[in-house]
C-alpha positions as CSV (number, residue, x, y, z in Angstrom):
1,X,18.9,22.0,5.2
2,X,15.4,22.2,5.3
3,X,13.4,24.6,6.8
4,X,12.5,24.1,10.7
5,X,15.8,21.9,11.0
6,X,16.6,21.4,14.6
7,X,20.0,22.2,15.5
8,X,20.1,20.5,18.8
9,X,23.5,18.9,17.8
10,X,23.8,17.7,21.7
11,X,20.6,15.4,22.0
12,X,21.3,12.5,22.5
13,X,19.0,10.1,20.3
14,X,18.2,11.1,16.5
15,X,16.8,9.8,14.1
16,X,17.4,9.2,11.0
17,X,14.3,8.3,8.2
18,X,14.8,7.3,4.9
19,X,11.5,7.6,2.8
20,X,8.2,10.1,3.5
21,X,5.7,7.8,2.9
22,X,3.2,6.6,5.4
23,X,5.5,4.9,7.4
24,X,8.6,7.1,7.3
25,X,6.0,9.9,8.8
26,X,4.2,7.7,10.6
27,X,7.7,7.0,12.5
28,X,8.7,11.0,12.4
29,X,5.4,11.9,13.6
30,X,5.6,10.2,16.6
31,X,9.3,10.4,17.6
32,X,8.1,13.7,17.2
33,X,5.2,13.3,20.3
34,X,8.3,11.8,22.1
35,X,10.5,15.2,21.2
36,X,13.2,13.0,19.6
37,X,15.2,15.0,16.9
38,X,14.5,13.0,13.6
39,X,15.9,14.0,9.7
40,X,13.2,12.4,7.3
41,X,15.0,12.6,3.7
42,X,12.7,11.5,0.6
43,X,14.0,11.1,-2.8
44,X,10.8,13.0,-4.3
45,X,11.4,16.9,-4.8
46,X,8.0,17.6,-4.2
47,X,5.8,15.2,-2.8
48,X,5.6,13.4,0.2
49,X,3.2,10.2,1.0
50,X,5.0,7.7,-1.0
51,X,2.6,5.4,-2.9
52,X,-0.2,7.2,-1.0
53,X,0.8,10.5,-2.6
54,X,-1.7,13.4,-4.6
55,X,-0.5,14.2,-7.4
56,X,-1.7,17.7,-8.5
57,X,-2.3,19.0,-12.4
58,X,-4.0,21.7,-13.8
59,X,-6.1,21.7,-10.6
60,X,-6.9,18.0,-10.4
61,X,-5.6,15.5,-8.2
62,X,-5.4,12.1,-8.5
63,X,-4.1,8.9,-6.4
64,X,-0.7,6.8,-7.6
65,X,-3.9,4.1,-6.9
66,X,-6.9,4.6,-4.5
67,X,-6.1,4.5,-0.5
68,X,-8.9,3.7,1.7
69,X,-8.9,4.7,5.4
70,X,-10.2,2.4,6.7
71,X,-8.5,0.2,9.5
72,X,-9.3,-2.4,12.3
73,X,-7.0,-0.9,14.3
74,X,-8.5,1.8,16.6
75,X,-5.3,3.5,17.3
76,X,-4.6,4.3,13.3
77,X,-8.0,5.5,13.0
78,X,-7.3,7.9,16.2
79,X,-4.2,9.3,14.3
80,X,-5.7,9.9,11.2
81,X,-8.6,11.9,12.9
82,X,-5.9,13.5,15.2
83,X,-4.0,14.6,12.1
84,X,-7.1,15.8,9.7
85,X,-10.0,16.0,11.8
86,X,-12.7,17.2,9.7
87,X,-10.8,16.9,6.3
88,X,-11.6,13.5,6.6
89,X,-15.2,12.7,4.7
90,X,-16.9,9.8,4.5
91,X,-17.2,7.9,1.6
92,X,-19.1,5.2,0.4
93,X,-17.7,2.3,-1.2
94,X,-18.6,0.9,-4.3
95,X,-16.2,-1.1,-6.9
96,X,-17.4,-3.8,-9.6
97,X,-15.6,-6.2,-11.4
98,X,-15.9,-5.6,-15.5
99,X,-15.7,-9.3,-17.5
100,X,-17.5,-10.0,-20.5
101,X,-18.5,-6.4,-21.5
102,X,-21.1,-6.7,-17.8
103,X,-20.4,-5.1,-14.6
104,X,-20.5,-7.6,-11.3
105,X,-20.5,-6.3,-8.0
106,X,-17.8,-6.5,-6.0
107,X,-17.8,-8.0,-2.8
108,X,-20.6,-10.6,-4.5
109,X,-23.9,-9.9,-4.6
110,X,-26.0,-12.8,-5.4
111,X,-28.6,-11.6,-7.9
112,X,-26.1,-9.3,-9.5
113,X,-24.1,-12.6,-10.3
114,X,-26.8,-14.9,-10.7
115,X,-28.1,-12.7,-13.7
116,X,-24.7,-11.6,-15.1
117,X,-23.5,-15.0,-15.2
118,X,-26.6,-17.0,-16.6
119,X,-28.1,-20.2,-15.4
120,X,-25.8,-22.4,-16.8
121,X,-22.6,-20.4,-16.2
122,X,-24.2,-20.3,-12.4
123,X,-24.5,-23.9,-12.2
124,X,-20.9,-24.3,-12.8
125,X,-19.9,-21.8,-10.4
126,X,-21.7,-24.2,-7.9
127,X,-20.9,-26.8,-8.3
128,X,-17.0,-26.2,-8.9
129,X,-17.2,-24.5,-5.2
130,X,-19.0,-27.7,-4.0
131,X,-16.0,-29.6,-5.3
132,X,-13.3,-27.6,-3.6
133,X,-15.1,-27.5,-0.3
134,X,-15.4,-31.4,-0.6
135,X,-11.9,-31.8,-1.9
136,X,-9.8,-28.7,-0.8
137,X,-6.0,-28.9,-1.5
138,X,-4.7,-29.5,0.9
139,X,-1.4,-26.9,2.6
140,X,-2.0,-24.5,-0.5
141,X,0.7,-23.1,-1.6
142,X,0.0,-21.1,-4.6
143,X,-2.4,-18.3,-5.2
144,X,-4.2,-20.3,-7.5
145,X,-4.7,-23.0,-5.0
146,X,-5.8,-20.9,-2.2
147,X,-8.1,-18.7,-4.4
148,X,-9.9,-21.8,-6.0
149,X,-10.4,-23.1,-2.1
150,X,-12.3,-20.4,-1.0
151,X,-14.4,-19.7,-4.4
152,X,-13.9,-22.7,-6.4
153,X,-11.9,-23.3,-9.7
154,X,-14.0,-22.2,-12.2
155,X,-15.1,-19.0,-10.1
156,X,-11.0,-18.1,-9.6
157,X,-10.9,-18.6,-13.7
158,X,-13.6,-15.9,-14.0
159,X,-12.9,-13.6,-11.8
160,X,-9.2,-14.0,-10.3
161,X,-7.1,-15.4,-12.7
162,X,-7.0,-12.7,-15.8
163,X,-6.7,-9.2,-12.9
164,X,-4.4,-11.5,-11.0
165,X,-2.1,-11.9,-13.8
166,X,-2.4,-8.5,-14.8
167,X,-1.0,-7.1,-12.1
168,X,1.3,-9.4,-11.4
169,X,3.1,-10.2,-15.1
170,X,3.1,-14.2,-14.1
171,X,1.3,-16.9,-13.2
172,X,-0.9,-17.6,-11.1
173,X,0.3,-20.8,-10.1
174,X,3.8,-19.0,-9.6
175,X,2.3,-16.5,-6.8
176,X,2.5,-17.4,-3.0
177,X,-0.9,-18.3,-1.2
178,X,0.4,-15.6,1.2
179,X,-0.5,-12.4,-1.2
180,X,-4.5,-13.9,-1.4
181,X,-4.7,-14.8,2.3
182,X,-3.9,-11.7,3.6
183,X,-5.5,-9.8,0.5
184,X,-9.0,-11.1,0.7
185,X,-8.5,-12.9,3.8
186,X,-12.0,-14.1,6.0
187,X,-13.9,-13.7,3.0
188,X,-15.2,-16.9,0.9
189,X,-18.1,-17.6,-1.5
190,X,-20.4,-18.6,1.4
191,X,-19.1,-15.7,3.6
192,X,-20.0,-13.6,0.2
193,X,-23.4,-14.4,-0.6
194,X,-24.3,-14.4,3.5
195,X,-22.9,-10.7,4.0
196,X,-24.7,-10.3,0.4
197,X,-28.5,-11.7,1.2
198,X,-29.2,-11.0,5.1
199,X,-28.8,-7.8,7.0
200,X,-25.6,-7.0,8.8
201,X,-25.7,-6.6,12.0
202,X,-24.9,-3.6,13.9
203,X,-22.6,-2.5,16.8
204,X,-20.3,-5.0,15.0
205,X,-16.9,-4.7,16.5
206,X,-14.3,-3.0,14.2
207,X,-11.9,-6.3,14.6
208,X,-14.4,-9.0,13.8
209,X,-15.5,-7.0,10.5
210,X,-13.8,-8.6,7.0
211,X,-12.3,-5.1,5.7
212,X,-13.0,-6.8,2.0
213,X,-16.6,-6.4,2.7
214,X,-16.9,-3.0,4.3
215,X,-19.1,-0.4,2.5
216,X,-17.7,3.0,3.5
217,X,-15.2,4.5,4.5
218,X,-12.7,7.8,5.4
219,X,-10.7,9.9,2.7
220,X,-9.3,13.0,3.1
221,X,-11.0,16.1,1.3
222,X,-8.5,16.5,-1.1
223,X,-7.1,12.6,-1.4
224,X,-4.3,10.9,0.7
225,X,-1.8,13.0,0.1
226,X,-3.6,16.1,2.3
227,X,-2.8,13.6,5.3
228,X,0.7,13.5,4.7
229,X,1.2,16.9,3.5
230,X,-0.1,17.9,7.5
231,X,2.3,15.7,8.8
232,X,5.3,16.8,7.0
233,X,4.0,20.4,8.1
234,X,3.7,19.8,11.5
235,X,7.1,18.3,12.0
236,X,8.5,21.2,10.4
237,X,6.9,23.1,12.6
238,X,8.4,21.7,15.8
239,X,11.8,22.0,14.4
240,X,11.9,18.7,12.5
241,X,13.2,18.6,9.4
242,X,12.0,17.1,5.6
243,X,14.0,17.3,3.2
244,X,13.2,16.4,-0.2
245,X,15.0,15.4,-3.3
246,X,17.2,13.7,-1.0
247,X,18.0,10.4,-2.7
248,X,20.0,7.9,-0.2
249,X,23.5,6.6,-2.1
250,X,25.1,4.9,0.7
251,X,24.1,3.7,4.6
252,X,27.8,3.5,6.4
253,X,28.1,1.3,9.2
254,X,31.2,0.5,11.4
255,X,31.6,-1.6,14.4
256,X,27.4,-3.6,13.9
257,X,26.1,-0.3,14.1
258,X,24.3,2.2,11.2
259,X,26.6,5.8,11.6
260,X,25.7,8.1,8.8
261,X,23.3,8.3,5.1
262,X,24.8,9.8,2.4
263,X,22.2,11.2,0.2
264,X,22.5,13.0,-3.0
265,X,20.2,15.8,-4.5
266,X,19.6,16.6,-8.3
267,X,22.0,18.8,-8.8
268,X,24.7,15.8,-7.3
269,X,25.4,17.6,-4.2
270,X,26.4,14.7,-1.3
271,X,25.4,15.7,2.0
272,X,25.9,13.2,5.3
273,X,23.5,12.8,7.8
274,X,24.3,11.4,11.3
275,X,22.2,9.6,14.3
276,X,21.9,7.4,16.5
277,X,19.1,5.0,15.0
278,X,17.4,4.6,11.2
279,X,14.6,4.0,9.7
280,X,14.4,2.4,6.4
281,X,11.3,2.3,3.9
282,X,13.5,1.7,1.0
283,X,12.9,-1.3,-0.7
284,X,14.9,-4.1,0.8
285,X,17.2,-4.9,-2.3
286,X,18.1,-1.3,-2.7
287,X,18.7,-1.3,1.2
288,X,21.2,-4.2,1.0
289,X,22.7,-3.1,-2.1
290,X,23.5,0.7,-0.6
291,X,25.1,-1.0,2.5
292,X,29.2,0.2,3.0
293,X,30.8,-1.8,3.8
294,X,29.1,-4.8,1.6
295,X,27.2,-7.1,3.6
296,X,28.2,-10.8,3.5
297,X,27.6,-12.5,-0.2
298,X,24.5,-14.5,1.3
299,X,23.0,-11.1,2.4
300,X,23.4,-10.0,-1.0
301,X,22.2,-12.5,-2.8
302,X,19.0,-12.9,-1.0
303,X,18.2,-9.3,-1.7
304,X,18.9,-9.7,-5.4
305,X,16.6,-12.2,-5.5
306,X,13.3,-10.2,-4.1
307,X,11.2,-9.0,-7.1
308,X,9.4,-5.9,-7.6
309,X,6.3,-5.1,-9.6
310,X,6.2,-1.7,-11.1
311,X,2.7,0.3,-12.3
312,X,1.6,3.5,-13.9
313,X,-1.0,5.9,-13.7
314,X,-2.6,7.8,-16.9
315,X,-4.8,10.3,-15.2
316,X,-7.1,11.8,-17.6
317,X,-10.0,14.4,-18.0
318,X,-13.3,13.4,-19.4
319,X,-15.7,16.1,-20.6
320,X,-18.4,14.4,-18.6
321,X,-19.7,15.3,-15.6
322,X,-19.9,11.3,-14.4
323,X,-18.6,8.5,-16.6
324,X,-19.7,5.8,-13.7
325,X,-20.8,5.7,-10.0
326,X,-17.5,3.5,-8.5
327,X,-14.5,4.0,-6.6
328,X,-12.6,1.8,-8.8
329,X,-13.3,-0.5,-11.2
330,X,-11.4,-4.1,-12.1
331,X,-10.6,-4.6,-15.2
332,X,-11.1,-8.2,-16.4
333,X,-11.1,-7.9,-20.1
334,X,-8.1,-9.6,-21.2
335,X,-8.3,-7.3,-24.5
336,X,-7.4,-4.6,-23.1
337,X,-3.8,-3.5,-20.7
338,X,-5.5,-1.3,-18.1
339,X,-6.6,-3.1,-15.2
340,X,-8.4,-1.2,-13.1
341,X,-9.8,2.5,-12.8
342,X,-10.3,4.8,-10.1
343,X,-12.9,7.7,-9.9
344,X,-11.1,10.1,-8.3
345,X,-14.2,12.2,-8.4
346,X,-16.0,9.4,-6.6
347,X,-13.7,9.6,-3.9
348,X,-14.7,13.4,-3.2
349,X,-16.1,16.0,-4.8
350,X,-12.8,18.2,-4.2
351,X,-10.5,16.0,-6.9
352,X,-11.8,18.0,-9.8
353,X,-11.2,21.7,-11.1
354,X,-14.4,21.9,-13.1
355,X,-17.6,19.8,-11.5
356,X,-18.8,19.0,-15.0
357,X,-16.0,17.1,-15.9
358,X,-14.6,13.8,-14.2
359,X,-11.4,12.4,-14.1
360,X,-10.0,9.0,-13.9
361,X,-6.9,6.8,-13.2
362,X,-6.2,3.8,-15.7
363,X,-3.8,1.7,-14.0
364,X,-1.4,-0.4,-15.6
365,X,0.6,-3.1,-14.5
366,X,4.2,-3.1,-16.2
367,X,7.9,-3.9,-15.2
368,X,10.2,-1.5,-15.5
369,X,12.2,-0.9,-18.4
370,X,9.3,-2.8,-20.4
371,X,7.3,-1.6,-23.2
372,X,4.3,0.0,-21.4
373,X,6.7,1.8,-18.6
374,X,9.1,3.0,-21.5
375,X,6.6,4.4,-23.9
376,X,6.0,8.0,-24.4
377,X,3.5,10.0,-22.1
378,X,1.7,10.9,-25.5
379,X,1.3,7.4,-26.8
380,X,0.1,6.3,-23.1
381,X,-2.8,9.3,-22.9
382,X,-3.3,7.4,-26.7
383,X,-3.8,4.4,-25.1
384,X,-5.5,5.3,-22.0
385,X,-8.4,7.5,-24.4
386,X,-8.8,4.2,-26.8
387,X,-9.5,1.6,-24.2
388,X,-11.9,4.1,-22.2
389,X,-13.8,3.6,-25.7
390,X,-13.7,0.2,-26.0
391,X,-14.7,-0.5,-22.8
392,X,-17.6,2.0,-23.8
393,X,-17.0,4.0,-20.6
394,X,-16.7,7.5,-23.0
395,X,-16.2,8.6,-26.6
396,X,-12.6,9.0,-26.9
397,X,-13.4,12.1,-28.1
398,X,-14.2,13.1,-24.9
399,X,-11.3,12.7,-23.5
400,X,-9.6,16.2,-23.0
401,X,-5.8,15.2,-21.7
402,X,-4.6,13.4,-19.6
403,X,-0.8,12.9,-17.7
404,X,1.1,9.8,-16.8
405,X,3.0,9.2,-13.1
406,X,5.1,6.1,-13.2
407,X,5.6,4.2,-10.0
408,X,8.5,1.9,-9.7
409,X,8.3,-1.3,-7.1
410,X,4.8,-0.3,-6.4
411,X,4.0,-4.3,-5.3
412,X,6.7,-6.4,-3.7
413,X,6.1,-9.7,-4.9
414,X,4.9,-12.9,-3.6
415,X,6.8,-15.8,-5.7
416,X,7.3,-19.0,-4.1
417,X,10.4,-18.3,-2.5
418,X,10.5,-14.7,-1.1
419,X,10.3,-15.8,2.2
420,X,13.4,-18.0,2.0
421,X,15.1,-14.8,1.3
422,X,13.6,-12.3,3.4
423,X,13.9,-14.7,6.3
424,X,18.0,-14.5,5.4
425,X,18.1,-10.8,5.4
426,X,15.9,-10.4,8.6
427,X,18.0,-12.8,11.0
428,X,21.3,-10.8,9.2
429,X,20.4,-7.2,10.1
430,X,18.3,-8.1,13.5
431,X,21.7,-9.1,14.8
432,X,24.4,-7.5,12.8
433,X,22.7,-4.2,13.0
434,X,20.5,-3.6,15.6
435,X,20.2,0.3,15.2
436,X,18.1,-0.2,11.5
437,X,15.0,-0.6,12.2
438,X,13.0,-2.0,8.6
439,X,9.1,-0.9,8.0
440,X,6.3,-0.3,5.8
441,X,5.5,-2.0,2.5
442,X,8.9,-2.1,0.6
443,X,10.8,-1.8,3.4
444,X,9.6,-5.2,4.9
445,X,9.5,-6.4,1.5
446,X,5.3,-6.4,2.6
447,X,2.2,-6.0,0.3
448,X,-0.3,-4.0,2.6
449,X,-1.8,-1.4,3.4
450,X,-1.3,1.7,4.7
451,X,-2.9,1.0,8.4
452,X,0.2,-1.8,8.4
453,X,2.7,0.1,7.4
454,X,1.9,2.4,10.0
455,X,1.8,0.3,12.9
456,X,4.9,-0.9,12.1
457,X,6.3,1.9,11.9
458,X,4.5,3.2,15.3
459,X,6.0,0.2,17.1
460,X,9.7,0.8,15.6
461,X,9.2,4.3,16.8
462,X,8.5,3.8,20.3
463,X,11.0,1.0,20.7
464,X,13.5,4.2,20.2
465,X,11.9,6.9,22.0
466,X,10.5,4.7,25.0
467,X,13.1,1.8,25.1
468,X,9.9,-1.0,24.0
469,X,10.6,-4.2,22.7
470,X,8.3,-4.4,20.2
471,X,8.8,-6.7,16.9
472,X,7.3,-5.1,13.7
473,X,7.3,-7.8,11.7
474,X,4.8,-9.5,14.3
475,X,1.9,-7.0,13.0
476,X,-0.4,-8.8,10.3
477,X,-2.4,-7.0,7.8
478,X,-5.2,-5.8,9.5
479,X,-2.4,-3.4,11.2
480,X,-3.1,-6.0,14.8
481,X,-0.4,-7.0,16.6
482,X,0.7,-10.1,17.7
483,X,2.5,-11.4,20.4
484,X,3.0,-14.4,22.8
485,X,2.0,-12.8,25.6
486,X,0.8,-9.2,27.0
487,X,3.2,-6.6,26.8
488,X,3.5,-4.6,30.2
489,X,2.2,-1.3,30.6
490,X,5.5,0.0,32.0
491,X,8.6,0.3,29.5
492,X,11.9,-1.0,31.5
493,X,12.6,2.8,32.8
494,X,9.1,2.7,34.8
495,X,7.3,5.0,32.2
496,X,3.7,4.4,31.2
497,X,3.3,3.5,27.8
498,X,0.6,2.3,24.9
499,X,-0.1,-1.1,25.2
500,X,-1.0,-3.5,22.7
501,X,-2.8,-6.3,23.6
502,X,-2.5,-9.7,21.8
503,X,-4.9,-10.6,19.6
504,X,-7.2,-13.9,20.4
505,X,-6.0,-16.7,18.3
């Protein structure tokens, strides 16, 4: 057992969390406010935060992708300050798109494209966005259908298709409209060149602003992980406990109700954890598939069909003391595998062991079990150090080492018929199980953000400790809430608690 573990075996309600990322600590943390016992077991052995994880080597961090906190929900915002205070810096945000050996800003800035692309090139742009805002298609339901919508077809080709694909492994055409509406959602090429040519206006309210277009905001001093690291610490402190290299191998139920997780440690050591109520940030199809007794065939099925995209990280040290002036960078050269890098350095100051050096995250986009995700660290370093010299970013020779983090089912996917099966499992486990409560990004089988996953997780949270009603899957992805109508301030025991307004519709 971890250290801090409660051993309030007569409390009533625990809690039982499967996964330390954002939303398994977002839940623990406040169960925790509520003083609800709660077990939090991550498969990692030695870092929490999920996705949103630091990883630390040779006295460098670096991001399993960049995290932005930044969120139009003023409640997330709260907790992040509540939890890091002044470890949060502010940072500005820059990120350009790379096609054609020439950087274009990113959110559009007029001139910037208008001399990148050419005259001619510009033209076409034009007019192909005059075409689809004449003749629109109509119920999109592709990627490639929504995308071209909002910035025309030829504009999509250019800038869309090849990252899109990239990170994706598939077609375009094969993708849901879902992923780009809430992705990039409020934002078109008119939207883009107005926010690009007049002044914005100030006192704007944090709800109306489109989050693709903001130009700063938080991180933590030394990346995302810090913020998760203090909330692991502080439910240790109040007698919670975290343990790691806990991997889940079976979720018993008897009777429609979740009893006890048995999770298994390196060394194959079984241990089983009881409560009252769980949490799950698993992935959905590894949920289902852990379930004993099976869940009906159906149930099954649907979860076998939900598919996963997997990435990796080859952080490396350049002998430079910058190599560019971005957050990130995406990658639309389709002659090269990486698809976009981070500046960690960019982020803050503090990711770095030596100031005069810099280090950066290629990302690539793989399955895994493919040839990327199964090739050594050494040839991947290889890889990482070439491309950084074709892109003419560095010498290669100036690339000192580097280290590879693989990240399985990094991206739930949006095919064309996800929701057919996530709508099967849902209905299944709402009523067959009403103790499992499903959040954050795999666990609701959701591409978002870490603001989203949080809410959700908030709302599962409270529904426990303070006998709410909320529905999670009713939050959208600017971590808002919807409902039909207000929720009361009173939960059904008379208690005062957080309310969440609709949103206007």
């Amino acid at each position: 057992m971890a250290a801090g573990a409660r051993t309030q075996a007569d409390t009533a309600t625990r809690v039982v969390v499967m996964g330390a990322g954002p939303a398994g600590l977002t839940a623990a943390y406040e169960l925790m406010k509520h003083d609800v016992p709660v077990v939090v077991l991550e498969q990692d052995p030695r870092f929490v935060g999920g996705i949103s994880r630091t990883v630390e080597h040779r006295g460098y961090r670096f991001d399993i992708g960049g995290h932005r906190f930044f969120s139009k929900s003023q409640e997330v915002e709260d907790l992040w300050t509540e939890v890091l205070g002044d470890e949060l810096l502010t940072c500005g945000r820059l990120s350009r798109i790379y096609y054609r050996g020439k950087y274009f800003d990113y959110p559009l800035k007029a001139t910037n494209a208008l001399l990148n692309l050419g005259p001619v090139e510009t033209v076409r742009c034009m007019s192909s966005y005059a075409w689809a805002r004449i003749r629109p298609v109509k119920n999109p339901k592709t990627l490639e259908e929504w995308v071209s919508n909002q910035f025309g077809h030829r504009l999509f080709s250019i800038f869309f298709k090849t990252y899109t694909e990239k990170v994706w492994g598939m077609s375009t055409s094969a993708l849901s409209a879902d992923w780009a509406a809430q992705r990039i959602k409020g934002l078109n090429l008119s939207e883009a060149i107005k926010n690009a040519l007049l002044p914005q206006k100030q006192g704007k309210q944090r709800g109306a602003v489109i989050t693709t277009l903001i130009d700063e905001f938080r991180y933590p001093r030394f990346g995302p992980g810090q913020m998760w690291e203090r909330v692991r610490d502080l439910l240790l402190a109040h007698g919670d406990e975290v343990a790691l290299g806990q991997s889940v191998e079976a979720i018993h139920h008897v009777d429609g109700r979740v009893t006890r997780v048995t999770a298994v440690d390196a060394s194959g050591e079984r241990r089983d954890v009881t409560g009252t109520h769980f949490i799950s940030t698993l992935p959905v199809r590894e949920l289902i598939n852990k379930m004993d007794p099976a869940l009906p065939e159906p149930v099954r099925q649907a979860a076998n069909s939900l598919k996963y995209r997997d990435f990796l990280t080859v952080a490396v040290v350049v002998n430079r003391e910058s190599v560019f002036p971005d957050n990130w960078i995406y990658i639309h050269d389709p002659t090269v595998k990486v698809g976009r890098i981070q500046g960690f350095k960019n982020w803050s100051p503090y990711m770095v062991a030596d100031p005069k050096t810099t280090c950066l995250g290629l990302e690539y986009f793989c399955f895994e079990g493919d040839g990327l995700w199964s090739a050594s660290d050494e040839a991947l370093v290889e890889l990482a150090r070439r491309e950084l010299a074709q892109l003419g970013m560095c010498q290669a020779e100036e690339v000192a080492w580097g280290v590879v983090v693989r990240q399985p089912k990094a991206y739930p996917v949006y095919d064309d018929v996800y929701k057919q099966h996530l709508s099967v499992i849902k209905e299944y486990l709402d009523t067959a199980l009403p103790n499992l409560s499903l959040v954050g990004r795999n666990g609701m089988h959701h591409y978002n953000n870490q603001d989203h996953s949080m809410m959700t997780a908030l709302l599962a949270a409270r529904n426990i400790a303070l006998g709410t009603h909320y529905d999670p899957w009713k939050v959208n992805t600017d971590a808002e809430y919807h409902e039909e109508s207000r929720i009361t301030d009173a939960d059904m025991s008379g208690r005062l608690v957080p309310t969440l307004a609709p949103v206007e519709k």
